[in-house]
N, C-alpha and C positions, 0 to 999 in steps of 0.2 A: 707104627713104632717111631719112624722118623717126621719132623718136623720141618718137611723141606718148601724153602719159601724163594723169593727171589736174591734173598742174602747169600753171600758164599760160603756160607758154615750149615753146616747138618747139625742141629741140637737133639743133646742127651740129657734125658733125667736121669739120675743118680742109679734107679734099679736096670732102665736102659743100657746104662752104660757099663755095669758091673758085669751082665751078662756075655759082655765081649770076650774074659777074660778067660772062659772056655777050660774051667777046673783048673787054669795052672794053679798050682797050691804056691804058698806063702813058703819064701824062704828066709824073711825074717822074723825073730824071736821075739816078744812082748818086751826085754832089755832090750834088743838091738833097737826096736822103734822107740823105747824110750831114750837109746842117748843120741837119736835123732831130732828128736823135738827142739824145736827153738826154745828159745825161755820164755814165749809166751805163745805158744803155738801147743793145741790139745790134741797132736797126733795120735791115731788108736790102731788096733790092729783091724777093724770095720775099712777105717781108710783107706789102709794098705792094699786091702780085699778088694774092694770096691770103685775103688779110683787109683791107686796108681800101679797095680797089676796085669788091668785092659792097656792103660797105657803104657806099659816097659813090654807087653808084647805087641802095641802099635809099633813102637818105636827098634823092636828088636827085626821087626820084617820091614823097615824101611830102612835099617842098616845092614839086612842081608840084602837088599835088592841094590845099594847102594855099592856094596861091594860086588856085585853081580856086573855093573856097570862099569866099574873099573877094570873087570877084565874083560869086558867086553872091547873095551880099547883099547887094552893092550894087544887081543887078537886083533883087532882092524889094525892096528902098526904093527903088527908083529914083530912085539919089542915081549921082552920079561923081564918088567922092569922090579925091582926090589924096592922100591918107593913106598912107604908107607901113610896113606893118605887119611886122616882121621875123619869121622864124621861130627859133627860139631852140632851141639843143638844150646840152643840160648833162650836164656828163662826170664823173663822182663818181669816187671810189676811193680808197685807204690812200695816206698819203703813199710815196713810193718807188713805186708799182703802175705807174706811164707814164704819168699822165695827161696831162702836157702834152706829152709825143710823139705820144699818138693825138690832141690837139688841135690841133696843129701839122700833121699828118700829113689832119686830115679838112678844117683851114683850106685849105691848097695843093690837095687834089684838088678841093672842092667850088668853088674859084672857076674852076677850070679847067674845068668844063663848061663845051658851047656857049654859056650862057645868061651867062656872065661876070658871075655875081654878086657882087657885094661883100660879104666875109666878114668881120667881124670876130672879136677874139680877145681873150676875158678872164676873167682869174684873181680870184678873189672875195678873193683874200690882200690887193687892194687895201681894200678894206671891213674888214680888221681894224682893233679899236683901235691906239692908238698905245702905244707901250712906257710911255708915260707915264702913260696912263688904264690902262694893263693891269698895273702897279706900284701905281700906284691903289689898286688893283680887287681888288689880291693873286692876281692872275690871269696873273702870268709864265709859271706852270706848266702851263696851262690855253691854253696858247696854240693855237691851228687848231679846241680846241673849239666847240660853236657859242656860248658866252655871250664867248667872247671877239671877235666879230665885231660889227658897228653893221648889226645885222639892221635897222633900219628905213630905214638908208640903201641897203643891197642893196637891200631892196624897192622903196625909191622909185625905183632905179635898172630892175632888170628892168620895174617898171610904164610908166616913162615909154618903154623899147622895146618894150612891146605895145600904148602906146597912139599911138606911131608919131611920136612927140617926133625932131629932125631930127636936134638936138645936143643930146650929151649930155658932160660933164665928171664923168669919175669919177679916187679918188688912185692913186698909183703906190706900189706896193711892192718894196722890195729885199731880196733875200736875202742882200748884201754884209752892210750895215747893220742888214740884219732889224729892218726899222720902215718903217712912213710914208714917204715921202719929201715933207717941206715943201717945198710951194708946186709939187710935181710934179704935174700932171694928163696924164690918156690921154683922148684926144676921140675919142666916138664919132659917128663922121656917117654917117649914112642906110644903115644893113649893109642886107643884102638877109637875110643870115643873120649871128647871135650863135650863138658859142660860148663859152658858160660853163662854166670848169671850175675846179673847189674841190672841199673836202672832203667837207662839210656842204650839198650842194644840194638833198637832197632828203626836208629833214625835215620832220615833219609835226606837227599838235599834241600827237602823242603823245612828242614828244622834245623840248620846252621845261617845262620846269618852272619858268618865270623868267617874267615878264612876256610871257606868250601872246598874241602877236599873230595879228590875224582873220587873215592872209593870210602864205600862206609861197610862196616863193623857187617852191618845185616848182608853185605853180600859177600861174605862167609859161611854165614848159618844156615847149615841144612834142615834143621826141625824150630821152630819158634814154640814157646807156652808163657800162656800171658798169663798172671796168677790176679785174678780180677774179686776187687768186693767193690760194696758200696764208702764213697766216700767217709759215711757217719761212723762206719765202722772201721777204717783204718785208721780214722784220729781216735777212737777208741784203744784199737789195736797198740796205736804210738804211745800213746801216754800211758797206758799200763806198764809195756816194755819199759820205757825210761821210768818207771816208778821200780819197777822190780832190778835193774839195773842200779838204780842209787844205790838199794839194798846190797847187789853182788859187785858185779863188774866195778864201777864209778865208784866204790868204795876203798879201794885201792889210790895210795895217795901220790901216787905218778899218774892216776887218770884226768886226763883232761875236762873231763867232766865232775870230779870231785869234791870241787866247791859247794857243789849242788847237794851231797851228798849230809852236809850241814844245816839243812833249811827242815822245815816243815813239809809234812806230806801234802798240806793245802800250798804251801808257796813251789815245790817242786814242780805239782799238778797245773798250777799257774804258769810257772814255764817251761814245762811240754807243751800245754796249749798255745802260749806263743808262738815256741818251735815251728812247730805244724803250719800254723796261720801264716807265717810269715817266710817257712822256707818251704815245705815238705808240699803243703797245699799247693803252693805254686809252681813247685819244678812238676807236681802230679798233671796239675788242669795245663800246662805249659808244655810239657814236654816228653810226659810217659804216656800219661793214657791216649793222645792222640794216634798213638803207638797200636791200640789194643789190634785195630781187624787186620792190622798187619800180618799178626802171629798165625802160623797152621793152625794151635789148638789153644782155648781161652778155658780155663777152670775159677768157675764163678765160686763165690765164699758166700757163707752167711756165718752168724751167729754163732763164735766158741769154733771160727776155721772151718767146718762144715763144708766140704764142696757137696754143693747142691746140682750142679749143671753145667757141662760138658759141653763147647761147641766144639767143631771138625771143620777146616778147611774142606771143600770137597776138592 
């Protein structure tokens, strides 16, 4: 069954790994996975079944054992402490790859356990600078890389939910406007479980060159998932989004990409492929996917989002 080699991941093929999931039945509905889906992501109810079922009850016994362990040291100090310590699992991958469908997708299953935990759900796009410091900065182009992010405000933020802070106030990011949104905050009160998903979550000192900070983002994260395809297919994945984007979002005349939304379908296609080539491809080969074997768990894509293949920290 298993394919175990001298690599540290245990790989699954698709019907392998559905088999994990051990009859728990689907507790969402054909709508509810439909207004999970990305705008260009072909989420099914097969999916759900098959891949991310085995996983939210991976992930539901390594957050009971997790809490298992917290009282394990409360007895060794023979403290009762009311501290509430969230478990934090962080979802990397190429922009375009799904990531906020598999976040979307692990927030709804895991609150629907028995145990009716409170999930929360966050994108690190908040913690970017502002267009204004990133103009600054000469850093427009550079945008999703990690020196364009207030890496010490991420961090004060993951610290203050592993040290079990109640409330928390972090900013709100738009992709209308593609910037900050003033004076907008997302309040985080008392998660049972964080999920963080961004680009850049799991770098390490060996990918800051800038001002090296003691402590990174990834020694927070209790569970990693890498949302992995092939290159040719997340410039695919890109340029489609930003075409169906012109159509919806970007057609909005406050959107910062609206310009765009004037041109031809050939001249728009033209520049998302620029896009890609010149910022996405490079922050990807630079700076995420050296990322990947970091992660506990990698879900490979093909063709139309399709997870085909499953690797496992062991």
């Amino acid at each position: 069954m298993l394919h175990v080699s001298s690599v540290p991941f245990l790989t699954f093929n698709r019907k392998e790994w559905s088999s994990l999931r051990e009859e728990i039945p689907s507790t969402l509905s054909p709508k509810e996975i439909l207004n999970l889906r990305g705008i260009n992501d072909n989420l099914s109810m097969n999916e759900v079944i098959e891949i991310y079922l085995p996983l939210s009850r991976l992930l539901n016994l390594y957050i009971c054992s997790h809490i298992k362990r917290q009282n394990i040291l409360e007895q060794f100090l023979s403290i009762q402490s009311q501290q509430h310590i969230p478990y934090i699992i962080g979802i990397v991958g190429g922009v375009a790859a799904g990531k906020s469908t598999t976040a979307r997708v692990l927030q709804a299953l895991l609150s629907r356990w028995t145990e009716h935990r409170v999930v929360e759900l966050v994108t690190t796009d908040g913690f970017l600078y502002s267009n204004k410091i990133l103009k600054k900065r000469h850093l427009m182009k550079k945008k999703g890389f990690p020196q364009s992010y207030d890496m010490t405000s991420l961090i004060n933020f993951v610290s203050k939910v592993k040290s079990g802070v109640q409330s928390i106030t972090i900013p709100v990011y738009s992709h209308i406007i593609y910037d900050i949104i003033p004076n907008a905050q997302q309040v985080i009160y008392k998660p049972d479980i964080l999920i963080l998903e961004g680009l850049n979550v799991l770098q390490t000192n060996h990918d800051y060159h800038y001002n090296l900070p003691g402590v990174f983002v990834s020694d927070f994260i209790d569970f990693s998932i890498y949302v992995d395809a092939p290159e040719y297919l997340l410039q695919e994945w890109y340029i489609d989004r930003f075409l169906k984007f012109c159509y919806t979002t970007f057609s909005y005349p406050n959107s910062y990409f609206y310009r765009y939304t004037q041109l031809s379908k050939k001249n728009i296609i033209s520049i998302a492929s620029q896009l890609w080539t010149k910022i996405n491809r490079l922050n990807l080969q630079e700076n995420i996917l050296p990322t990947r074997e970091r992660a506990n768990l990698i879900l490979r894509k093909d063709v139309n989002h399709i997870i085909n293949n499953v690797q496992l920290r062991k």
